[in-house]
C-alpha positions in Angstrom: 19.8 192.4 -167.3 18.8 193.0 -163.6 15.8 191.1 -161.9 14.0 194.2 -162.1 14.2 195.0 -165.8 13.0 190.8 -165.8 10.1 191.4 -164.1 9.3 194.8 -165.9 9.8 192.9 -168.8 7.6 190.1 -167.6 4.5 192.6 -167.0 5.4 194.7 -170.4 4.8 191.0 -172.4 1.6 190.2 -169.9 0.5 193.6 -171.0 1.2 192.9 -174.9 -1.1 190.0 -174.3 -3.9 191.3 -172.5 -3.6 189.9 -169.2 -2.3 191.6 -165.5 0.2 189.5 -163.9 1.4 190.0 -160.6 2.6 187.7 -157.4 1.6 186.1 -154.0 3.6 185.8 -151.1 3.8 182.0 -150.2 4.7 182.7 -147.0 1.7 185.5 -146.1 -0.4 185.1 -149.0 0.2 188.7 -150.1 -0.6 189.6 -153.6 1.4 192.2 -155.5 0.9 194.2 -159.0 2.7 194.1 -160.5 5.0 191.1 -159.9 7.7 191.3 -156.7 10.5 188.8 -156.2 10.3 189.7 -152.6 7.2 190.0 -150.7 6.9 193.8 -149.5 4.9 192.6 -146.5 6.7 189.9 -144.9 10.2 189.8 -147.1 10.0 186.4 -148.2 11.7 185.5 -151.2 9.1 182.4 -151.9 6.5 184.3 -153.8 4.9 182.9 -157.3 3.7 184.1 -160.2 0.0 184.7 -160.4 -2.9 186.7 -163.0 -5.1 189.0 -161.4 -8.3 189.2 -162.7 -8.5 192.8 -163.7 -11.6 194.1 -161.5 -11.9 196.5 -158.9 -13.1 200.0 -157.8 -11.8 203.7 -158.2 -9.9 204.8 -155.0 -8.9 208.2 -156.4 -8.3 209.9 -159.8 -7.4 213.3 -161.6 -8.1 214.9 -165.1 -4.9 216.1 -166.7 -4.8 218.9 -169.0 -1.4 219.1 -169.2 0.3 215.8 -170.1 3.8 214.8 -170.1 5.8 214.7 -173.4 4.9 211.2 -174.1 0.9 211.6 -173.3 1.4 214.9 -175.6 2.5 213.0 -178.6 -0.4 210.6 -178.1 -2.8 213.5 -178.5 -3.5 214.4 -175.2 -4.1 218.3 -174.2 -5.8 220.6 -172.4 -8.6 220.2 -175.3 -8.2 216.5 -174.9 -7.5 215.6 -171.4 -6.9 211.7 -169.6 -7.8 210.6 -166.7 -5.2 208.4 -164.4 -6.7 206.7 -161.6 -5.6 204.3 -158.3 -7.5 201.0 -159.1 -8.1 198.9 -156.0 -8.3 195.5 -157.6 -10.6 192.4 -155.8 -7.6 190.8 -154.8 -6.4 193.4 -152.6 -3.4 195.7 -154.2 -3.9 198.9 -156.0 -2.6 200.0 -159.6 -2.2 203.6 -161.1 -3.6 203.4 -164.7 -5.2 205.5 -166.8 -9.1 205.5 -167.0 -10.9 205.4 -170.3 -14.5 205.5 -171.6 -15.3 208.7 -168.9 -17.2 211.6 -169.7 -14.1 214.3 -169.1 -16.1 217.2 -170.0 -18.1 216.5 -166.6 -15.2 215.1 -163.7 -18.1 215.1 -160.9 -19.9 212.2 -162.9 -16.5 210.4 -161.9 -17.5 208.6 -158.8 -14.9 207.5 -156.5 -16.1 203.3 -155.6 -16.9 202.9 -159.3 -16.7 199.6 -160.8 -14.0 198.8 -163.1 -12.7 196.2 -165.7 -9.7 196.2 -167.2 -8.7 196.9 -170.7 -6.0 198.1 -172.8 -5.1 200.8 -174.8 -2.4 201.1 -178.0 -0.4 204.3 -178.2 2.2 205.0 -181.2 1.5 203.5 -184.7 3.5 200.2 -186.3 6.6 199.3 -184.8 6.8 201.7 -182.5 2.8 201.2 -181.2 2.8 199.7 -177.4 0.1 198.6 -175.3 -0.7 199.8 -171.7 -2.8 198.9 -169.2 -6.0 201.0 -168.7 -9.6 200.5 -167.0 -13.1 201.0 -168.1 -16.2 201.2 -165.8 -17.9 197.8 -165.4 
């Protein structure tokens, strides 16, 4: 297995047990979500481990009416639309995720700078049900 599908691994099981993992740089003190083995501001290979806390604002988001295949077949359509949004999260990185607990019948009620928590939502049923990463506002 590569160190990549580690680490996607890694955040898939932080995921599964409702907490955001990424790293810090200790070298620069950069903090990446999710996790790095190497530090994407300075290239140091001595970063660690770290949970983030989950909180941040909206930096930008859209409404999609047309999902991909796998959105589809969790019930999502131009009758049902999701929201995906960039989270920028208190400790400094940004996350695409989608958004939940919205009013998408309105978009201008989404307010770019909103507060946000995160939480996480369960798509597919039994064995093949996953868990994902998702915001609510605060």
């Amino acid at each position: 297995m590569t160190d990549q599908a580690l680490r996607s691994k890694a955040f898939d099981q932080a995921i599964a047990e409702d907490v955001l993992i990424g790293s810090r740089c200790l070298v620069c003190g950069n903090i990446s979500v999710p996790q790095r083995q190497i530090c994407p501001n300075c290239h140091s290979d001595q970063v660690e481990r770290i949970q983030v806390n989950g909180i941040g604002t909206l930096a930008t988001f859209t409404v999609i009416y047309v999902p991909p295949t796998s959105m589809a077949d969790a019930g999502y359509n131009a009758k049902n639309p999701y929201c995906v949004g960039i989270v920028a999260l208190q400790e400094g990185p940004r996350i695409s995720a989608q958004i939940v607990g919205l009013d998408l019948s309105d978009p201008a009620t989404i307010k770019i700078g909103m507060p946000l928590k995160q939480t996480f939502v369960v798509r597919g049923e039994g064995e093949s049900a996953k868990k994902f990463l998702a915001f609510e506002p605060a």
